[in-house]
C-alpha positions as CSV (number, residue, x, y, z in Angstrom):
1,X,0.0,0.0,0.0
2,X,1.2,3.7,-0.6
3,X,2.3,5.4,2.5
4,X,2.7,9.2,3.0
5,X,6.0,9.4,2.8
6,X,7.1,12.7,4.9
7,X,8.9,14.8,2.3
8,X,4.9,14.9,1.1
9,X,3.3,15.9,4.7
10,X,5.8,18.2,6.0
11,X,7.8,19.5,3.5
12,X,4.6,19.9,1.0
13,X,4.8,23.6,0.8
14,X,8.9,23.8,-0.4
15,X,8.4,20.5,-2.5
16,X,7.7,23.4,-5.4
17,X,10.9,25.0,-4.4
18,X,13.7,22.0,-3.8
19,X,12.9,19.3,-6.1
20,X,11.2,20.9,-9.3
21,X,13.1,20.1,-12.6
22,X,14.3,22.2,-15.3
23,X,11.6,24.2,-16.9
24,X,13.2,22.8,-20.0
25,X,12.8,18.8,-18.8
26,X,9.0,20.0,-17.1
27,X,8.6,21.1,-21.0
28,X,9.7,18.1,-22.8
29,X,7.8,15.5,-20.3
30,X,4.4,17.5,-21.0
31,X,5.3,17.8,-24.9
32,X,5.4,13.6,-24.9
33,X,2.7,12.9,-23.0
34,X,0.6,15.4,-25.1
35,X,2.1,14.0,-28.4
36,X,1.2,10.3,-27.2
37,X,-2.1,11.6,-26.0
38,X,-3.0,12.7,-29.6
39,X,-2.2,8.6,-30.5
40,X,-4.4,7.7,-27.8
41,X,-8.5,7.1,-27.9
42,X,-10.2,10.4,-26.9
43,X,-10.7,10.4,-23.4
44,X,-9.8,12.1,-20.5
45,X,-5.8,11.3,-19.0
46,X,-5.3,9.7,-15.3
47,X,-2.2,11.1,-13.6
48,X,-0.6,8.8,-10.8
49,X,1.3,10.7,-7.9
50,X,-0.1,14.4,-9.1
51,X,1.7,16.0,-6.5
52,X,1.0,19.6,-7.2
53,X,0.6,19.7,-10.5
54,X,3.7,20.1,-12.6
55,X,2.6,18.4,-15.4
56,X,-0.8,18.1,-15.0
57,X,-1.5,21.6,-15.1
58,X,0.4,22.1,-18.5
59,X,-1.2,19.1,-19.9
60,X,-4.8,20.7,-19.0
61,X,-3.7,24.2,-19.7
62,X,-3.3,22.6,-24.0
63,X,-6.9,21.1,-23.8
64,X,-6.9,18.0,-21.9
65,X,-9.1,16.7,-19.4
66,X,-6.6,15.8,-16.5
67,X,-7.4,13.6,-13.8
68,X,-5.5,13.0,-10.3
69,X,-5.0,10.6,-7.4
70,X,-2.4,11.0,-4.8
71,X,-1.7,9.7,-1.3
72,X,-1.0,13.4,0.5
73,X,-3.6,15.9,1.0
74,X,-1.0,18.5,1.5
75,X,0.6,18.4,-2.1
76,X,-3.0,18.5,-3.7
77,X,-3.5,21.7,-1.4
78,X,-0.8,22.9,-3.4
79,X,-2.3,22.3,-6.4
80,X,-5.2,23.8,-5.6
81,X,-3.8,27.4,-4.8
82,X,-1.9,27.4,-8.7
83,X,-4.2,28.8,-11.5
84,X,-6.7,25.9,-12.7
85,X,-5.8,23.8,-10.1
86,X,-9.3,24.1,-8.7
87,X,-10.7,22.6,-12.2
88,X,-9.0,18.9,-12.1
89,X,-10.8,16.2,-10.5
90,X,-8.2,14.6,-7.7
91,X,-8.8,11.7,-5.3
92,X,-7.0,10.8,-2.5
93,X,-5.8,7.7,-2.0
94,X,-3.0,5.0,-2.8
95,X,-2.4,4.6,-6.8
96,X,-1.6,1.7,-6.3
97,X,-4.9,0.2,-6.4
98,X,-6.3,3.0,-9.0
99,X,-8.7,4.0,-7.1
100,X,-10.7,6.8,-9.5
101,X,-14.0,6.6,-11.2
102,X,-14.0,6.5,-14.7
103,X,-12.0,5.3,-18.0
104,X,-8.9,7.3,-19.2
105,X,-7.3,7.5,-22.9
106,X,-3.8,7.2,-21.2
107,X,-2.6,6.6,-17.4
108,X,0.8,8.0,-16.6
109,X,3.5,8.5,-13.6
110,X,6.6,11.0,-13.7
111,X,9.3,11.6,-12.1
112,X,10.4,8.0,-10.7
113,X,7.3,8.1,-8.7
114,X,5.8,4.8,-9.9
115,X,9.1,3.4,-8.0
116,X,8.0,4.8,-4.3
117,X,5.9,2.0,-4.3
118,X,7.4,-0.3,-2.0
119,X,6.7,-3.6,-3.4
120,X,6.8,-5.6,-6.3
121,X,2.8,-6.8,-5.2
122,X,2.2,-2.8,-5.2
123,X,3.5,-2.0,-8.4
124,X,1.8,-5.6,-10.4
125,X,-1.7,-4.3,-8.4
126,X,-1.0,-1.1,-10.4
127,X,-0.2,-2.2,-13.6
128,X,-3.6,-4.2,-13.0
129,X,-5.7,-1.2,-11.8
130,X,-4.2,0.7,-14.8
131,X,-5.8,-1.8,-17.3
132,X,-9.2,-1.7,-16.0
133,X,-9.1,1.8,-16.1
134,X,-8.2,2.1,-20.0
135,X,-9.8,2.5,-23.1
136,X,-9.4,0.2,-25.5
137,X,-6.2,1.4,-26.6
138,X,-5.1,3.2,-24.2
139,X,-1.7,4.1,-23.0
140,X,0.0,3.7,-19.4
141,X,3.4,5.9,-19.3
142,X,6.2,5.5,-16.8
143,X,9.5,6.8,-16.2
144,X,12.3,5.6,-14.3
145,X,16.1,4.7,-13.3
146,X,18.4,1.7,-14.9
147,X,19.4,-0.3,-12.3
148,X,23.1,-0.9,-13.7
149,X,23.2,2.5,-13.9
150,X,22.2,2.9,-10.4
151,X,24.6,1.0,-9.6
152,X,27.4,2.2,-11.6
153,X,26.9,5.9,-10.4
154,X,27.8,4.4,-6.8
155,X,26.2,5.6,-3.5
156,X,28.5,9.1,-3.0
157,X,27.2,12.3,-2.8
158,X,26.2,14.6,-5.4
159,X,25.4,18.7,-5.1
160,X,22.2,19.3,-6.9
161,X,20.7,22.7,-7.3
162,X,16.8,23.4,-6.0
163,X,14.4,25.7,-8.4
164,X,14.3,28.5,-5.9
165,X,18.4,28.0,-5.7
166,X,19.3,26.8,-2.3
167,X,22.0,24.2,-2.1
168,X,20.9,20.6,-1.7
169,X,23.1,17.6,-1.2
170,X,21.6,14.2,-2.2
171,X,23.1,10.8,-1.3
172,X,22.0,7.6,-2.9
173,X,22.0,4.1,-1.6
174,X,21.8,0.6,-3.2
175,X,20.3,-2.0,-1.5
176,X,20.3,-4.6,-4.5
177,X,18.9,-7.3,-1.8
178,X,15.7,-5.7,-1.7
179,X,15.8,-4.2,-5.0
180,X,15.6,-0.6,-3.1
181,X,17.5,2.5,-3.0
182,X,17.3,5.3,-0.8
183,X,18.0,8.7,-1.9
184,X,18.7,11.3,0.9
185,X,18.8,14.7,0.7
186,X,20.0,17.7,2.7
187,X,18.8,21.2,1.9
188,X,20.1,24.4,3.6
189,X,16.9,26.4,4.0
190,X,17.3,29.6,5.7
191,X,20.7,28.5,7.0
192,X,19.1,25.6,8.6
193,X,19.4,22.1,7.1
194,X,16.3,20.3,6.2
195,X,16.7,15.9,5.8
196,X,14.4,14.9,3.1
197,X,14.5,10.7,2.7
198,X,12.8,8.8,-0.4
199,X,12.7,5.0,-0.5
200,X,11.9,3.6,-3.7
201,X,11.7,-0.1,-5.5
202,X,13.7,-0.3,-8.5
203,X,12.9,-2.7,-11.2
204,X,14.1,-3.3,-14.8
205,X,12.4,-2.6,-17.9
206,X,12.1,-6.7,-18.5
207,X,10.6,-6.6,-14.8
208,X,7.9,-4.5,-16.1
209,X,7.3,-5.8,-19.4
210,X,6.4,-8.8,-17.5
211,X,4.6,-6.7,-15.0
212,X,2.3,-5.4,-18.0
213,X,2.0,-8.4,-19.8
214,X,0.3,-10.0,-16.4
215,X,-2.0,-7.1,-16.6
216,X,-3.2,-7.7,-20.0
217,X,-0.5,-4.7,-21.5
218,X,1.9,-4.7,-24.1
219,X,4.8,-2.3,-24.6
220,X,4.1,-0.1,-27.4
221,X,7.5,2.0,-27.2
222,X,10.4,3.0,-24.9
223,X,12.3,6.1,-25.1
224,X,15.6,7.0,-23.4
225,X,14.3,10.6,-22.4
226,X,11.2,12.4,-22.0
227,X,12.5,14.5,-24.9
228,X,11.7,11.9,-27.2
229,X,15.6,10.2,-27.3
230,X,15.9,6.5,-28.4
231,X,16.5,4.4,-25.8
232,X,19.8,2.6,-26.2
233,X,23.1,1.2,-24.7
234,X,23.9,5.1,-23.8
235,X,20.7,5.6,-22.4
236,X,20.1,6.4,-18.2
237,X,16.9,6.0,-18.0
238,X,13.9,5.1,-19.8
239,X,10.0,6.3,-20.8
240,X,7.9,3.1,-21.2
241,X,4.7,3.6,-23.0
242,X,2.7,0.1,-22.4
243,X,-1.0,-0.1,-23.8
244,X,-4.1,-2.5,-23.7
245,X,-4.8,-4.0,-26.9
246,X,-7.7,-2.8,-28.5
């Protein structure tokens, strides 16, 4: 089951501030989904994890009908004070289980957040609840980490640099086991230091073709980046766009 997991609770009103990408990778993630959107059924979209609205509120803002569910009332109250956030139609709840009325053109999670689910039960109960919830046709679209490159970049620390500018100090850790890492994170926040921890279940992209095939999906395409890149040897990541046969 989804937990709240504190960064979400306590630290909902700075989540804008610390951990916002680029506006050039926020760009490029809604310019995909709303190209692979136009390839979809008509229908409204589903977004997993909607946080406050990053990319739903783009998305919406070009014409589509967004949809929400997350886990932490606070982050949708953030939502709710941006311009349209008011309009979109959020539950709150665990994603896990899909838990929102109504069927959607395409289903989608960004930012890793598919992978804060702990368990490999969680994540084959939402690839499951996904495919009840599509059209005919309809796409489920997921982001995430390589694990070899997880664990080639190693579990030192790396300065990374917040949206509103203050200095933030991430540390990763492996824990190939359990197929989990932890990323921690330090942020000096009017000179005091904030700890902000994120556990997450890795798994491969095999792992979740399986995962999808299970649930009645097949995988349609993978990119490298949300920019549209191929997905190769080179690549760091991956974009997984699975879809239910029509």
């Amino acid at each position: 089951m989804t937990t709240v997991p504190r960064y979400a609770g306590d630290f909902a009103d700075r989540y804008d501030d610390w951990f916002t990408p680029s506006a050039g990778s926020t760009r490029d993630t809604v310019d995909l989904l709303a190209r692979l959107a136009g390839n979809a059924p008509p229908g409204p979209l589903l977004e997993l994890g909607i946080g406050t609205g990053r990319v739903a509120l783009p998305l919406a803002g070009r014409g589509h009908q967004v949809h929400g569910i997350d886990a932490a009332p606070a982050m949708v109250d953030q939502l709710r004070a941006k311009p349209g956030g008011e309009e979109l139609t959020v539950s709150i709840g665990d994603f896990s289980e899909v838990d929102h009325d109504g069927e959607f053109a395409m289903v989608y999670v960004a930012n890793g957040t598919f992978f804060e689910l702990a368990s490999q039960q969680d994540q084959l109960r939402c690839f499951a609840g996904v495919a009840r919830r599509l059209l005919p046709g309809g796409l489920f679209v997921l982001d995430g980490h390589l694990p070899e490159v997880l664990a080639h970049s190693g579990g030192g620390a790396q300065a990374v640099t917040s949206a509103n500018g203050d200095p933030v100090l991430r540390t990763r850790r492996l824990q190939p086991a359990s197929q989990r890492y932890t990323s921690d994170y330090l942020v000096l926040d009017e000179g005091i230091f904030r700890h902000v921890r994120v556990v997450f279940r890795y798994a491969a992209p095999g792992e979740l073709d399986l995962m999808a095939a299970a649930a009645g999906l097949r995988l349609r395409e993978r990119f490298g980046t949300w920019s549209g890149a191929a997905f190769n040897d080179s690549s760091r990541g991956h974009i997984s766009v699975y879809e239910l046969p029509a």
